[in-house]
KOLMARPA-723177 format. One record per residue (C-alpha): residue number from 1; residue in one letter; x, y, z negated. Coordinates in Angstrom, 2 decimals, decimal comma. Each point is the difference from the previous one (the first is absolute). Layout:
% KOLMARPA-723177
seq NUM&type a&X X&Y Y&Z Z
...
END
This chain:
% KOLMARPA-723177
seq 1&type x&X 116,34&Y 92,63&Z -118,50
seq 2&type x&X -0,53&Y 1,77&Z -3,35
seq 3&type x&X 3,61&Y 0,44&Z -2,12
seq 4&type x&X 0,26&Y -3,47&Z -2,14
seq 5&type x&X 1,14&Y 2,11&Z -2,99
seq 6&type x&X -3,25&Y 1,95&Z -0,01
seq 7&type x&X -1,98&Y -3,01&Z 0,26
seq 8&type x&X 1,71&Y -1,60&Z -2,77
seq 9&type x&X -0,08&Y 3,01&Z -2,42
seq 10&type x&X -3,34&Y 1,94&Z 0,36
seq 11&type x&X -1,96&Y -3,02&Z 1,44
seq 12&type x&X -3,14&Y 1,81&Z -1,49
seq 13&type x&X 0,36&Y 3,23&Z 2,52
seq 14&type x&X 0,66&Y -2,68&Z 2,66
seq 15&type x&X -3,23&Y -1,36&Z -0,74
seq 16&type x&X -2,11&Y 3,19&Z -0,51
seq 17&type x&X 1,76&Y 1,54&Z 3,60
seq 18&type x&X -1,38&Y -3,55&Z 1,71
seq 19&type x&X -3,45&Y 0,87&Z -1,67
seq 20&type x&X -0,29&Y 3,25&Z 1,77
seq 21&type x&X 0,76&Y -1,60&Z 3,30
seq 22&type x&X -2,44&Y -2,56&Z 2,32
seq 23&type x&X 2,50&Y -3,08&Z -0,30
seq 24&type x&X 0,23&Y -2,69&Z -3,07
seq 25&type x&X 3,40&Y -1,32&Z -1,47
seq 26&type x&X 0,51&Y -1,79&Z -3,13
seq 27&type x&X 2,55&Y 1,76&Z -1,22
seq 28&type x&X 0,21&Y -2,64&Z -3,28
seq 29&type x&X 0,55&Y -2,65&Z 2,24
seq 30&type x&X 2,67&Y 1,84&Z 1,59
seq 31&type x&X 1,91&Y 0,33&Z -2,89
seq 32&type x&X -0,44&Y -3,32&Z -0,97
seq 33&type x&X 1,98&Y -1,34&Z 2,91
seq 34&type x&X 2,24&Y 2,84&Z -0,02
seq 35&type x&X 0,63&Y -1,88&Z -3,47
seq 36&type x&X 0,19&Y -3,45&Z 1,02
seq 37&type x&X 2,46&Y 0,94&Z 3,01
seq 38&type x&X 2,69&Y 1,99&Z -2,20
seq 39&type x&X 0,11&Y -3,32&Z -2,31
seq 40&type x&X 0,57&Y -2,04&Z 3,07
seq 41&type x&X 2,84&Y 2,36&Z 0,85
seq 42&type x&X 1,25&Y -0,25&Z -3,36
seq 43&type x&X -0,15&Y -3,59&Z -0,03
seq 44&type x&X 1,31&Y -0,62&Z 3,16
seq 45&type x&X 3,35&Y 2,55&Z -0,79
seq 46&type x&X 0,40&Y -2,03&Z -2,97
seq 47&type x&X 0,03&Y -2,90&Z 1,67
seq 48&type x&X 2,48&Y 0,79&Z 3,21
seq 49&type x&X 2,09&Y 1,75&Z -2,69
seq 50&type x&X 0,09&Y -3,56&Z -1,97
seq 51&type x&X 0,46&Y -1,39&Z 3,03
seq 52&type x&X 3,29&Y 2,36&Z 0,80
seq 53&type x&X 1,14&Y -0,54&Z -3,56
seq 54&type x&X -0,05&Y -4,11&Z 0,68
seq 55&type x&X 1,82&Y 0,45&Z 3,15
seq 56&type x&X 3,19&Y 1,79&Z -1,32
seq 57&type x&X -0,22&Y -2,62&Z -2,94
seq 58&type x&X 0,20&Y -2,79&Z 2,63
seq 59&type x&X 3,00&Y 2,00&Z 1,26
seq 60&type x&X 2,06&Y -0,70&Z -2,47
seq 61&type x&X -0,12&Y -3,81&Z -0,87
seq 62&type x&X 1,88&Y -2,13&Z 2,00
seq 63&type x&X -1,92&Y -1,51&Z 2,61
seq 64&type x&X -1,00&Y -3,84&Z -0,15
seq 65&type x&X -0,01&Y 0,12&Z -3,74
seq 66&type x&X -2,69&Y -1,22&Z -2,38
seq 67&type x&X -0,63&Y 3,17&Z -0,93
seq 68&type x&X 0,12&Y 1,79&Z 3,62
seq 69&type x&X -2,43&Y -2,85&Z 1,24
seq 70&type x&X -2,28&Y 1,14&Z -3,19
seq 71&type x&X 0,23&Y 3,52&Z 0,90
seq 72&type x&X -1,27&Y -1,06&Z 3,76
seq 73&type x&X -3,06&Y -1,37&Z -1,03
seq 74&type x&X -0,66&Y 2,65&Z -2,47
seq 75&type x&X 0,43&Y 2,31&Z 3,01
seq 76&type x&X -2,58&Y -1,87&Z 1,98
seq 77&type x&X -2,81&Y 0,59&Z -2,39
seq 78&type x&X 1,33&Y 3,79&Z -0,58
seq 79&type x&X -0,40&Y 0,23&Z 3,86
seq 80&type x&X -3,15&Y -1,45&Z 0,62
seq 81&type x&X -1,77&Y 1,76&Z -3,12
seq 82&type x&X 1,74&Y 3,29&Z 1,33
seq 83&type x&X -1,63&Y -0,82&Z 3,42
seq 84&type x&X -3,22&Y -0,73&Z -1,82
seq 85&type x&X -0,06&Y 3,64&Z -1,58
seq 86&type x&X 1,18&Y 1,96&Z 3,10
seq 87&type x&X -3,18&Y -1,47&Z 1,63
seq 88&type x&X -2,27&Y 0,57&Z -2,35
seq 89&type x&X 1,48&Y 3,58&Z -0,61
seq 90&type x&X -0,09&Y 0,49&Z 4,10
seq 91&type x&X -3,88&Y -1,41&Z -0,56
seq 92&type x&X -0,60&Y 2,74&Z -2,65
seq 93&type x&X 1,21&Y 2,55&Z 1,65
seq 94&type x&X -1,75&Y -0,76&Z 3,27
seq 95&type x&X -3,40&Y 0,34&Z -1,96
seq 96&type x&X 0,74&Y 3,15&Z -1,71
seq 97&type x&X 1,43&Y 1,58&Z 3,09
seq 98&type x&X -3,61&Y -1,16&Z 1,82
seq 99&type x&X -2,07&Y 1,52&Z -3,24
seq 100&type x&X 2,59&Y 3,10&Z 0,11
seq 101&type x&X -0,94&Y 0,89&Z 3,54
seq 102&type x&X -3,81&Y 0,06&Z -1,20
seq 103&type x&X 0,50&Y 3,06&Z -1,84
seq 104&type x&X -1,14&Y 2,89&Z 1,57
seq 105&type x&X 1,55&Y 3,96&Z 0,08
seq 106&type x&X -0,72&Y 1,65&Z -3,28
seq 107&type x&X -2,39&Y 3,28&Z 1,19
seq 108&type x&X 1,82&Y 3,23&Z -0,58
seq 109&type x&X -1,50&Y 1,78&Z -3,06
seq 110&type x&X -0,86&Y 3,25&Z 2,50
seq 111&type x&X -2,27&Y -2,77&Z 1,97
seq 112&type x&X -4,04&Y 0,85&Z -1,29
seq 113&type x&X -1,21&Y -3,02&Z -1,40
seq 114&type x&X -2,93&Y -1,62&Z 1,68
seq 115&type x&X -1,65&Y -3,50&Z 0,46
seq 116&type x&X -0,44&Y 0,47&Z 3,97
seq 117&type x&X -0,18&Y 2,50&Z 3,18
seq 118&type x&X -3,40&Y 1,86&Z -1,28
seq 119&type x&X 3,25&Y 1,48&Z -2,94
seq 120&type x&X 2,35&Y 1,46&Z 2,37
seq 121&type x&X 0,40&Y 3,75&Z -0,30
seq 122&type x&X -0,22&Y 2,30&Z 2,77
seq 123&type x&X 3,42&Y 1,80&Z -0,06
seq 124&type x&X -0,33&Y 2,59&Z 2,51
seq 125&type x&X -1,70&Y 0,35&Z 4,01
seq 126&type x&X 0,89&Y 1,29&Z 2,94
seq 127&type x&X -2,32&Y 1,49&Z 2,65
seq 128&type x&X -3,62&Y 0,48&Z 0,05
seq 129&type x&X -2,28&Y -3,76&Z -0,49
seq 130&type x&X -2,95&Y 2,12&Z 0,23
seq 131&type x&X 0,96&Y 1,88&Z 3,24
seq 132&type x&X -2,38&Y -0,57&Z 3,03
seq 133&type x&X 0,52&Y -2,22&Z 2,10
seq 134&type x&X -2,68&Y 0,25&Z 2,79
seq 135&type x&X 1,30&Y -3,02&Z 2,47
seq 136&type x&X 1,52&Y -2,38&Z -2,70
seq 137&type x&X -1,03&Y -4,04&Z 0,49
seq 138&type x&X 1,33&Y -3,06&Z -1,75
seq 139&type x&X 2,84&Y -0,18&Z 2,78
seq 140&type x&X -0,77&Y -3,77&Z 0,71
seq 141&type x&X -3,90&Y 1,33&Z 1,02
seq 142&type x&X 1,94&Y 2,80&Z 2,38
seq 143&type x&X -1,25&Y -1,46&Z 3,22
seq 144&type x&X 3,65&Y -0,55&Z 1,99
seq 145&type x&X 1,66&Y -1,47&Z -3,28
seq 146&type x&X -0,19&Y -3,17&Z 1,21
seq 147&type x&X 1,70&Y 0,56&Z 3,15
seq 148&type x&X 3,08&Y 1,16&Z -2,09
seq 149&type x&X 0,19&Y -2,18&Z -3,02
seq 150&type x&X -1,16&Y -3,30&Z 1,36
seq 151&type x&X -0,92&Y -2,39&Z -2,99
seq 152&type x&X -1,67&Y -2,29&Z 2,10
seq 153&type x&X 2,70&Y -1,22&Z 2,40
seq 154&type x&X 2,34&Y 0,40&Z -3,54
seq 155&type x&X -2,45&Y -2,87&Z -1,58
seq 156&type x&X 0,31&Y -1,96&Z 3,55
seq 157&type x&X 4,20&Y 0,63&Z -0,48
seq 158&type x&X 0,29&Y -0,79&Z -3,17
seq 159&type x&X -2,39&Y 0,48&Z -2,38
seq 160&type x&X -2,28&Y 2,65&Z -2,31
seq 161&type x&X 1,80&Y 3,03&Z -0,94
seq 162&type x&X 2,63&Y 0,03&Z 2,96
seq 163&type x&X -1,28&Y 2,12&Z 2,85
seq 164&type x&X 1,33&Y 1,52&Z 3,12
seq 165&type x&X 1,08&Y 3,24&Z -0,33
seq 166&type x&X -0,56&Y 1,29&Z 3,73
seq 167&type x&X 1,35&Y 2,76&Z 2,23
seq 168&type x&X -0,35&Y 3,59&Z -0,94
seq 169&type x&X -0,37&Y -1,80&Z -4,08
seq 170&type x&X 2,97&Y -1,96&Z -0,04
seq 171&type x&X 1,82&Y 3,17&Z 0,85
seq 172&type x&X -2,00&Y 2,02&Z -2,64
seq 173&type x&X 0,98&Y -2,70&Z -2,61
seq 174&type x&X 3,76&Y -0,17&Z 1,53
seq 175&type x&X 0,10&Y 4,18&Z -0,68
seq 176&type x&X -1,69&Y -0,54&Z -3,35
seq 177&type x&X 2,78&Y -2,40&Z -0,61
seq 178&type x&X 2,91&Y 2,62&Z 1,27
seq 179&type x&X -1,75&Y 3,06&Z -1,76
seq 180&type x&X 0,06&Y -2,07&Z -3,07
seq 181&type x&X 4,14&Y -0,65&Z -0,10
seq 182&type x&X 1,16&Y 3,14&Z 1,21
seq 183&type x&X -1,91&Y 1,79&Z -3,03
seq 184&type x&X 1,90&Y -2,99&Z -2,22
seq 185&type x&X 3,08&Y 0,98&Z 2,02
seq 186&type x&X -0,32&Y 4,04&Z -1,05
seq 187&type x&X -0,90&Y -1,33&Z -3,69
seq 188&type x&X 3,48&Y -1,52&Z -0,05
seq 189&type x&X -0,74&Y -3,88&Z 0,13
seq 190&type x&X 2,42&Y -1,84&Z 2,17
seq 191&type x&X -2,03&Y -2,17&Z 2,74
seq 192&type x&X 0,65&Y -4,04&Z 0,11
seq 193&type x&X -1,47&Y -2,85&Z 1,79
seq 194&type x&X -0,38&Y -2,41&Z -1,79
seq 195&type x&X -0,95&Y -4,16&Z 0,44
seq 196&type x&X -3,80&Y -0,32&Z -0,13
seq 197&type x&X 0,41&Y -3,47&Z -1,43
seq 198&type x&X 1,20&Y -0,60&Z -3,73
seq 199&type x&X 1,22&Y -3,02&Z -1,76
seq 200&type x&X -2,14&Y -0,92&Z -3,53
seq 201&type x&X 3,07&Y 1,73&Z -2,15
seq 202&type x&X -0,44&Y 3,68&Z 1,66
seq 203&type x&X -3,99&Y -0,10&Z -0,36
seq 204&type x&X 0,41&Y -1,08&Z -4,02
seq 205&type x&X 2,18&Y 2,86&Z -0,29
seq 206&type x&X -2,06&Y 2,59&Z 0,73
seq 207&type x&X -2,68&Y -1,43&Z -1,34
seq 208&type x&X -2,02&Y -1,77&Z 2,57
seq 209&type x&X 0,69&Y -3,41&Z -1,89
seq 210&type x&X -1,45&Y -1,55&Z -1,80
seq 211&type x&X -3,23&Y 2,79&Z 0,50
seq 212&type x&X -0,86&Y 0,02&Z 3,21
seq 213&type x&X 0,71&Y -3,40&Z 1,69
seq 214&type x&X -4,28&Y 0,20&Z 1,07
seq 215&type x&X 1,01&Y 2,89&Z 2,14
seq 216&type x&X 3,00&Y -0,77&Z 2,01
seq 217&type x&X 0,40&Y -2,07&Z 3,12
seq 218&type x&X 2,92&Y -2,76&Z -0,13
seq 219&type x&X 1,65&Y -1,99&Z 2,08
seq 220&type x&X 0,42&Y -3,44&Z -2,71
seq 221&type x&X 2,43&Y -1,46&Z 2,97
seq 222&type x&X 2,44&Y 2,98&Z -0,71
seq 223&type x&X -1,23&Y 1,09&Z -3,36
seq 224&type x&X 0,02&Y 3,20&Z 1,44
seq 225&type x&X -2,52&Y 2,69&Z -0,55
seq 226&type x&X -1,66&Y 2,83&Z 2,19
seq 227&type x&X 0,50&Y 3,05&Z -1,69
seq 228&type x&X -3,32&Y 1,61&Z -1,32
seq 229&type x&X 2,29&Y 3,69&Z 0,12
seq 230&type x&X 3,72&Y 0,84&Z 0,83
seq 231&type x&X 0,53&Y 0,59&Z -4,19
seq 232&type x&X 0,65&Y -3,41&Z -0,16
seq 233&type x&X 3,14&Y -0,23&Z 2,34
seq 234&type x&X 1,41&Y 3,30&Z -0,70
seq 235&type x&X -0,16&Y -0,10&Z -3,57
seq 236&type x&X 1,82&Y -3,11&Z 0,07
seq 237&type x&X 2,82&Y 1,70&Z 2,43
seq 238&type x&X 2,19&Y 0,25&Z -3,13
seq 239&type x&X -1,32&Y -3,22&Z -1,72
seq 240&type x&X 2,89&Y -1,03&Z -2,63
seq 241&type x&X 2,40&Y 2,81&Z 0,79
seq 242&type x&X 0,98&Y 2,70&Z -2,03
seq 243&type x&X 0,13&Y 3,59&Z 1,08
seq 244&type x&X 2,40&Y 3,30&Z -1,09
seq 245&type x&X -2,02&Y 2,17&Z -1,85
seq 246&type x&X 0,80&Y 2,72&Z 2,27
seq 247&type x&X -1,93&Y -1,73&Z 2,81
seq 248&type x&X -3,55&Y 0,11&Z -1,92
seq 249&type x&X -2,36&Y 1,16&Z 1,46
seq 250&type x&X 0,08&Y -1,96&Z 3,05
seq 251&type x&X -2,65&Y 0,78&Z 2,56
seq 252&type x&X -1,47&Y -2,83&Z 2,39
seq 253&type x&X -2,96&Y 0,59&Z 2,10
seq 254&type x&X -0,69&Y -2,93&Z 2,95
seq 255&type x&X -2,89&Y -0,62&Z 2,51
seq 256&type x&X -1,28&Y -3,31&Z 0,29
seq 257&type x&X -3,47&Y -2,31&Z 0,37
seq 258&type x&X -1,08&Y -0,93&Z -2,97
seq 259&type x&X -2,19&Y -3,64&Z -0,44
seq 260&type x&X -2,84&Y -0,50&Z -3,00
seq 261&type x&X -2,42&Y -2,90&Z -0,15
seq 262&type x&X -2,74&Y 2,35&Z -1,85
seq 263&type x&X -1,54&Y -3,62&Z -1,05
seq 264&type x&X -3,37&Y 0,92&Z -1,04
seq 265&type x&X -0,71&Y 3,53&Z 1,61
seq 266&type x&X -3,10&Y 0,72&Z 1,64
seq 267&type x&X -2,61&Y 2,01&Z 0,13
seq 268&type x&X -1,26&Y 3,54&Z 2,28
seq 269&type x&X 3,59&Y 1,76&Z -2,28
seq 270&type x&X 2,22&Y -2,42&Z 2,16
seq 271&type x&X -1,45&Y 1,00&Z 3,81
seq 272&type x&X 2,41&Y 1,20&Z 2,48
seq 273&type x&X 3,06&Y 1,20&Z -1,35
seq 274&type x&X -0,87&Y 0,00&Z -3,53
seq 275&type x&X 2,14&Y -3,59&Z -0,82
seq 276&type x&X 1,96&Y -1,80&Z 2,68
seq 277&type x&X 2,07&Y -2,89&Z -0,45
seq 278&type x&X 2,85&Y 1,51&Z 2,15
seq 279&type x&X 0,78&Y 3,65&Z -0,28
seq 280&type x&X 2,74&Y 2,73&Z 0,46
seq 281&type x&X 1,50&Y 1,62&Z -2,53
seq 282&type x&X 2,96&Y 2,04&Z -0,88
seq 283&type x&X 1,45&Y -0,63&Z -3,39
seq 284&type x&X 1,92&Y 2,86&Z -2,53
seq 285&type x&X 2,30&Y -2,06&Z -2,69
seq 286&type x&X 1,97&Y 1,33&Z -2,76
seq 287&type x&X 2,82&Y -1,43&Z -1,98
seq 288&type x&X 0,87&Y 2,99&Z -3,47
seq 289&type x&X 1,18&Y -0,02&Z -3,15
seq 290&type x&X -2,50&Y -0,40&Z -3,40
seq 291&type x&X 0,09&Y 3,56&Z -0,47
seq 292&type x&X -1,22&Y 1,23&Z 3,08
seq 293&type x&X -2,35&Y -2,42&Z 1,29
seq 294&type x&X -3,39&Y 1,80&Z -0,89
seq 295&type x&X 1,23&Y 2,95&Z 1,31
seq 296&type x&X 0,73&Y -1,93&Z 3,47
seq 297&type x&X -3,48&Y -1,24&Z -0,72
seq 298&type x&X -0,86&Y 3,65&Z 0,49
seq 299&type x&X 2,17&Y 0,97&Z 2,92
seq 300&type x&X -1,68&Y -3,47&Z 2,16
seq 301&type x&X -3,14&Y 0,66&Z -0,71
seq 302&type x&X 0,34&Y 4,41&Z 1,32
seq 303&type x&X 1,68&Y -1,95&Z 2,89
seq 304&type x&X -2,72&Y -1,89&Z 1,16
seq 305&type x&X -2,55&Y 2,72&Z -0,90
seq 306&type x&X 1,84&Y 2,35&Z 2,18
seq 307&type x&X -0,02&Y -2,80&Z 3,00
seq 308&type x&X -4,14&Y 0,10&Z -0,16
seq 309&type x&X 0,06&Y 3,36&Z -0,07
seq 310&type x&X 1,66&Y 0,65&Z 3,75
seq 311&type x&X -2,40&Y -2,56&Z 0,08
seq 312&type x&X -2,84&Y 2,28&Z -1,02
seq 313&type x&X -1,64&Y -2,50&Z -1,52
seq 314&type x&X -2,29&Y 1,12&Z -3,27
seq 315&type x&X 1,27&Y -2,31&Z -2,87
seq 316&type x&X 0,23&Y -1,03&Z -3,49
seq 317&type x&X 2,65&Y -1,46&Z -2,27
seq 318&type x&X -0,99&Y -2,56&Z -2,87
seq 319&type x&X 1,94&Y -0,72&Z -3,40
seq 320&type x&X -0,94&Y -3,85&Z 0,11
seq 321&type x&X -0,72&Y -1,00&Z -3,29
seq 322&type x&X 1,52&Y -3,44&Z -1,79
seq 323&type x&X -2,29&Y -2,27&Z 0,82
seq 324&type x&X 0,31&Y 1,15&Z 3,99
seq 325&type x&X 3,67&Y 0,39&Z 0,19
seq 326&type x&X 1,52&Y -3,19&Z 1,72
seq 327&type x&X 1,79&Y -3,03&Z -2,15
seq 328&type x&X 3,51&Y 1,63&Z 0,78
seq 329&type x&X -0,84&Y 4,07&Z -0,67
seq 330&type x&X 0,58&Y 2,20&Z -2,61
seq 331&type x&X -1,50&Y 2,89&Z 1,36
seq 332&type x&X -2,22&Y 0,31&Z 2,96
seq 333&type x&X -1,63&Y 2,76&Z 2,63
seq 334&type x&X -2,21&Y -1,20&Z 2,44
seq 335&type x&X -0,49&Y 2,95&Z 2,74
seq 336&type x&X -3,79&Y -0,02&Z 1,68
seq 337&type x&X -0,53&Y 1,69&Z 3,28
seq 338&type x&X -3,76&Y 1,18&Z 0,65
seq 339&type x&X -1,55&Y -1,94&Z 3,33
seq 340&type x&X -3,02&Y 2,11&Z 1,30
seq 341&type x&X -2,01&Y -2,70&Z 1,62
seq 342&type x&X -0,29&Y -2,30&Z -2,76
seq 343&type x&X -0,01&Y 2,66&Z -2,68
seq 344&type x&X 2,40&Y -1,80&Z -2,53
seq 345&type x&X 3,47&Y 0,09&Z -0,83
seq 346&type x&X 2,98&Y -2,54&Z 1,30
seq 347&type x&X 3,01&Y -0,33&Z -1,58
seq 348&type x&X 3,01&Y 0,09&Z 2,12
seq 349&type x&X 2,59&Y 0,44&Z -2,32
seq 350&type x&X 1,09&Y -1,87&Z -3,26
seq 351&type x&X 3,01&Y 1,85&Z -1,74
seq 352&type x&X 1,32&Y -1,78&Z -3,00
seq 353&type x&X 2,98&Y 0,03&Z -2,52
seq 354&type x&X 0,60&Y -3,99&Z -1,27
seq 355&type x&X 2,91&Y 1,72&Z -2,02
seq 356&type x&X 2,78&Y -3,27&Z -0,75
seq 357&type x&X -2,89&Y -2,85&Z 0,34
seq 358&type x&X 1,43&Y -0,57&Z 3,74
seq 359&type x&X 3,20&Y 0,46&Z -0,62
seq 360&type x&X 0,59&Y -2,33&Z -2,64
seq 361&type x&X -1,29&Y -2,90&Z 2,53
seq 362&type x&X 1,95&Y 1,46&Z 2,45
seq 363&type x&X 3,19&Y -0,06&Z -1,95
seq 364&type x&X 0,65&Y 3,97&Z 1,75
seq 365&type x&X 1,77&Y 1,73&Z -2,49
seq 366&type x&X 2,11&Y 3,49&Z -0,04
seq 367&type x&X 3,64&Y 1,05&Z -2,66
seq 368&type x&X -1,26&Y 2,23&Z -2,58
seq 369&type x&X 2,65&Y 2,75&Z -1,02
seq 370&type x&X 1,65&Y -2,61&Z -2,28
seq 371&type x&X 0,52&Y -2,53&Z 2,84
seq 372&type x&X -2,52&Y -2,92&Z -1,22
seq 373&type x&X -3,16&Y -1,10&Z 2,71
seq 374&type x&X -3,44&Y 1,95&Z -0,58
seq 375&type x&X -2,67&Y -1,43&Z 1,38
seq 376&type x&X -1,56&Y 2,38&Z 2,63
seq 377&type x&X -3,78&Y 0,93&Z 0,38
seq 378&type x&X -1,68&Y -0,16&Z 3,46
seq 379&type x&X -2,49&Y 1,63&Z 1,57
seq 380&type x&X -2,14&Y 0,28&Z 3,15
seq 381&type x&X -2,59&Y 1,19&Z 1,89
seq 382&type x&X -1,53&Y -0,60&Z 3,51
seq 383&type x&X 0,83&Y 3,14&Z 1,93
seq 384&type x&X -2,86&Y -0,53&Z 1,73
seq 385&type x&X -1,91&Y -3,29&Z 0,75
seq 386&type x&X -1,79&Y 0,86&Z 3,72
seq 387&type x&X -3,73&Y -1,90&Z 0,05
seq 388&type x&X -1,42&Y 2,47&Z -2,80
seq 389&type x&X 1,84&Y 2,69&Z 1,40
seq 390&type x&X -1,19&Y -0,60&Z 3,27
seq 391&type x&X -3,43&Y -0,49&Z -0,38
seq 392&type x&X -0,55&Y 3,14&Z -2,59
seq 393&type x&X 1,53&Y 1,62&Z 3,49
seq 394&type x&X -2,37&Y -1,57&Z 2,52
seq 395&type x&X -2,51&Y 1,30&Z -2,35
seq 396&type x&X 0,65&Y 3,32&Z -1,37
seq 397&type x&X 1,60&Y 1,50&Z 3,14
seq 398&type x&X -3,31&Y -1,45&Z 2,35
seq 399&type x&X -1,43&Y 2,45&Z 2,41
seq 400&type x&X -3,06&Y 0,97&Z 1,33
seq 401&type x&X 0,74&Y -1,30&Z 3,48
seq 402&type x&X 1,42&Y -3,62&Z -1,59
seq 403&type x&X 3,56&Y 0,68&Z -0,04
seq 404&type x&X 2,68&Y 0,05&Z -3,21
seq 405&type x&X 1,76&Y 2,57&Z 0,23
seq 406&type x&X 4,15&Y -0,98&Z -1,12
seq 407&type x&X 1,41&Y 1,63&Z -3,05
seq 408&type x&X 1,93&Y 2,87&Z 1,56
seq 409&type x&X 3,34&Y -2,09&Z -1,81
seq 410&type x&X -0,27&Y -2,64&Z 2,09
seq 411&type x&X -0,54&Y 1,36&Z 3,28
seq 412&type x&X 3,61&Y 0,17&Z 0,57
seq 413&type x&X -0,36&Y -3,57&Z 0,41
seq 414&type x&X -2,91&Y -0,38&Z 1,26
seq 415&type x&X 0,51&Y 2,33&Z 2,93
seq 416&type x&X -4,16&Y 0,94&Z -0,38
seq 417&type x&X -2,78&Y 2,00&Z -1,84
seq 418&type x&X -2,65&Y -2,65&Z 0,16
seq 419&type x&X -0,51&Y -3,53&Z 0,29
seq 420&type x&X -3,37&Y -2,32&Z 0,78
seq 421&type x&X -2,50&Y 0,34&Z 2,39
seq 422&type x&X -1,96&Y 3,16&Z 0,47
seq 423&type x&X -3,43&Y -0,15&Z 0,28
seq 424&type x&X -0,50&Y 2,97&Z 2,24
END
């Protein structure tokens, strides 16, 4: 969440930051139950303070007397109107907090303003788009993909968007997978495993609630939910502490399935492995100070650039503009590796800075040098997210005989040069 005091005092930037982004809020509305609940408050101090003040007068008179008898049923009405306020101050608050929560992240004023994805700005690329590549297909039209990435018997299983990952593949995704955390690992993040189910507080904290409640799987008998990426539980790893200010930054990275309805996706952009419902990704999170958070922006965003690279994968980065950047970012880069066989870009990595706007939900806080709790900002990025990845593999690195050849990185795992069928 935004910081109150900003809200209350330069409502009109508020206002014109919410413009520039893709979500609604009225912010007038807002304030006028921010209004309505710090009268409540008032009234209902007032009131338990009368009521405190009544009780040490009954204190003193001798008990049984006209006069202590009077003071009882004066207390009576003191209590039940005191009881009366707290609930309606409790009531007030509730709504605010709701309306609160509606707000989102302020866009950093380095973010290039824009009303949708045709205003990002191409930051910088990597590799050669434009190179030839002689054998390249879509990789779900590369005649054994089936055999390895079995959607069918995945919609038979379970459903659309779940398939079989089989054999020589699920081994290719499983090295993908250890490739990914040991370059985390050498960047200095700190591997967890963490839960892949989260209660309803953990996904408002980072943002998930109330935005994205469309996209997320739940289970209503628990009131649990599936986690649609592994920010959600490792952010909230230090929900409501406080931290030493000599422990910022911390450095998480963690592996773990990740679950998104996509309600509504369709279309020849979603084939194959462009948008699953269940998919493996590894995670980077960081936890800094105010100060240095953009610049940790910086460092995530060279660290995942440098994992595509051993990747030799040609691609770009984009400065999202406001109205793309997500309800809880500040600042946004979406990284876009180039897949051959379809000819278009896939993102595979979303690095973004939400500066304080988790944290304050989160209650995560740090001691500045004069000993009082900061808020911290968070930030992550996925470190990498394997479908995209793979299938910009399948299809750039296809050979003439049918084959992929591996990315020489992961043939450590692998234990092999090629994988498919060849059609010699």
């Amino acid at each position: 969440m935004i910081d109150i005091k900003l809200l209350r005092e330069q409502p009109d930037l508020v206002k014109a930051a919410i413009a520039n982004k893709k979500f609604t809020c009225d912010i007038d509305a807002v304030l006028e139950l921010d209004a309505v609940r710090r009268a409540k408050i008032t009234d209902a101090e007032s009131a338990r303070a009368e009521q405190k003040a009544a009780n040490q007068e009954m204190a003193a008179l001798k008990k049984g007397s006209p006069e202590f008898l009077e003071k009882v049923q004066d207390m009576k009405k003191i209590a039940a109107r005191a009881k009366e306020l707290e609930a309606e101050s409790k009531s007030a608050d509730e709504a605010f907090q709701a309306a609160f929560l509606e707000i989102p992240n302020l866009p950093d004023a380095s973010v290039p303003v824009g009303k949708g994805e045709d205003e990002n700005v191409v930051a910088s690329t990597w590799g050669d788009a434009d190179a030839d590549f002689p054998h390249a297909l879509p990789h779900f039209d590369i005649p054994w993909f089936e055999s390895r990435i079995d959607f069918a018997r995945g919609v038979k299983a379970t459903g659309a968007g779940f398939p079989f990952y089989v054999g020589e593949m699920s081994r290719l995704v499983r090295a993908l997978v250890n490739f990914f955390l040991e370059e985390a690992h050498s960047n200095g993040y700190e591997e967890v495993l963490p839960p892949i189910v989260v209660n309803a507080d953990s996904a408002t904290a980072t943002g998930q609630l109330p935005d994205k409640e469309g996209q997320m799987y739940v289970d209503e008998n628990e009131g649990l939910y599936l986690i649609p990426t592994a920010e959600v539980p490792v952010t909230n790893f230090y929900r409501d502490e406080i931290l030493e200010a000599d422990q910022l930054p911390v450095y998480r990275c963690a592996y773990t399935p990740c679950f998104r309805r996509e309600a509504g996706s369709w279309g020849a952009h979603v084939r194959g492995l462009n948008r699953l419902h269940q998919f493996d990704k590894v995670e980077l999170v960081k936890w800094t100070d105010a100060e240095s958070s953009m610049d940790e922006l910086e460092k995530l965003r060279e660290n995942v650039e440098g994992t595509l690279q051993k990747l030799d994968l040609p691609y770009r980065v984009l400065r999202m503009c406001t109205g793309d950047i997500g309800f809880p970012h500040a600042k946004q880069y979406d990284l876009e590796v180039f897949a051959a066989g379809q000819k278009r870009w896939l993102e595979v990595s979303s690095c973004s800075n939400f500066t304080d706007f988790q944290a304050r939900r989160a209650g995560i806080r740090y001691r500045g040098a004069d000993g009082k709790p900061v808020t911290v900002h968070t930030l992550n990025g996925s470190g990498l997210a394997v479908p995209r990845v793979l299938a910009a593999i399948l299809e750039n690195n296809l050979q003439a005989d049918g084959r992929v050849k591996v990315p020489e990185c992961l043939q450590y795992w692998m234990k092999q040069e090629y994988i498919g069928e060849s059609r010699a």
